[in-house]
N, C-alpha and C positions, 0 to 999 in steps of 0.2 A: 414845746413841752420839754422838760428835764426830764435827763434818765435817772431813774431811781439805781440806786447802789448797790440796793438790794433788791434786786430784779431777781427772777427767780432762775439760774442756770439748769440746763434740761440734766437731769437724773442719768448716772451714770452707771449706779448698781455698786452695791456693796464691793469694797477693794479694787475698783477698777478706775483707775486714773486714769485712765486715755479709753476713746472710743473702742469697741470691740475689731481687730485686725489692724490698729492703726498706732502706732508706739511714739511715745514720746520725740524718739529721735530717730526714726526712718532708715538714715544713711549706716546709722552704729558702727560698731565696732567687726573691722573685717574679717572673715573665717579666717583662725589660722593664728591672728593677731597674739603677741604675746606681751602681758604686764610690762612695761619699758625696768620698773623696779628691779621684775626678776631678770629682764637681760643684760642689767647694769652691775646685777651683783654675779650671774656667771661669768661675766668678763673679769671682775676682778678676782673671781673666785680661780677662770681659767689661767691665770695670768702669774695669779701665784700657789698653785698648784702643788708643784716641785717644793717648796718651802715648807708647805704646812706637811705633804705627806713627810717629808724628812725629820720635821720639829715633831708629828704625832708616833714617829718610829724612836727618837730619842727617848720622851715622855715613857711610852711602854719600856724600852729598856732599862729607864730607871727606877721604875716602880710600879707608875701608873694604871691602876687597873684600869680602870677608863678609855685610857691608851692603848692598852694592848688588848683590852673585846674589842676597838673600833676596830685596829690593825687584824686581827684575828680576824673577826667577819669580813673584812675585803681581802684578806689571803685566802683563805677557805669558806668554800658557800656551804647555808646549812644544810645539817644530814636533814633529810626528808623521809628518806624509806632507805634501807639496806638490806642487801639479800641474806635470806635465814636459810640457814645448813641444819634441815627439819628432815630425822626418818620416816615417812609415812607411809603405812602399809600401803600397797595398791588397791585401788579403788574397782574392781569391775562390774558392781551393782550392787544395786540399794542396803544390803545386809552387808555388804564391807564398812559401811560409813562411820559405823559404829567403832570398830578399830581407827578407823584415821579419826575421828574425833576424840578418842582417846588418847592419843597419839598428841594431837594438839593440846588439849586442856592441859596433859602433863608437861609438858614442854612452856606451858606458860603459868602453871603453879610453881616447876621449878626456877622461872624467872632466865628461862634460856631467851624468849619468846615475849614482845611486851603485850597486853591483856587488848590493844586497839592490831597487834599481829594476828594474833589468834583471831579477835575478831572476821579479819579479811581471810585468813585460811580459810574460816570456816565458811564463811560466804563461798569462795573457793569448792569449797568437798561439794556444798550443795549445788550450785549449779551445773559439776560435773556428774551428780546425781541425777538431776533433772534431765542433763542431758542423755545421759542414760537409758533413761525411761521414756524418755521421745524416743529415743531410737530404737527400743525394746515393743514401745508400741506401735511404730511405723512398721517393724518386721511382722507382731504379731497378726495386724491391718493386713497386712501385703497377701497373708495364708491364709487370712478368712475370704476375701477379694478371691485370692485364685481358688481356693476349694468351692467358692460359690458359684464360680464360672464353670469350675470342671463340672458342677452338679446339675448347671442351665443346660450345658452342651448334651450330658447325658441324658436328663430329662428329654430335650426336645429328641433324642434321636431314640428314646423307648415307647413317645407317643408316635413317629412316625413310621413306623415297624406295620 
């Protein structure tokens, strides 16, 4: 008998070219392996290095803006955060917080302070806020705990009388 052509191949499922755990090419491409393109052009890139940093520090010196942001960002990395010379009242519970956010807001209307700074202060006030009040509630915990102990010990030794 002839094989028909058009026999019917067993169903694969929607976008799946090769059996399910079973890949076209098995052995692939080894962890780690890197594009030959790209290691073809760091060698030349490595190779002349020396030249081009010296031709893009010429270019900046003679006008080039282009040249001299490239040069610029590889002399100096960018500012990300800087530290702010901020007076802020001391914080020692929940009703101080109000001055130190006062304190901030103005500091960043008058533009000493930029408005993502203030921001993080104020994150800042309030977690030491919080902390605060954890630790004002732990002591307040702590007096109720012992007064209620002092009041078992006494109880048990006025029914024991």
């Amino acid at each position: 008998m002839a094989v028909s052509s058009l026999q019917k191949q067993p169903a694969r499922g929607p976008g799946r070219p090769f059996e399910k755990g079973r890949s076209g090419n098995p052995a692939g491409r080894p962890r780690g392996a890197r594009n030959k393109a790209t290691l073809a052009a760091e060698a030349l890139f490595d190779s002349e290095a020396e030249a081009l940093s010296r031709k893009a520090v010429e270019l900046a010196l003679g006008g080039s803006e282009g040249a001299l942001r490239l040069c610029l960002d590889r002399i100096i990395a960018p500012r990300r955060e800087r530290p702010i010379q901020l007076a802020v009242p001391p914080i020692r519970s929940a009703s101080d917080i109000a001055s130190a956010m006062g304190a901030i807001v103005k500091a960043a209307a008058q533009g000493t302070i930029t408005p993502d700074e203030a921001f993080k202060l104020s994150q800042m006030v309030d977690t030491f806020v919080r902390a605060i009040d954890t630790s004002d509630f732990d002591k307040r915990l702590q007096k109720l705990e012992n007064a209620g102990a002092e009041e078992s010990a006494n109880a048990v030794g006025w029914y024991g009388r």
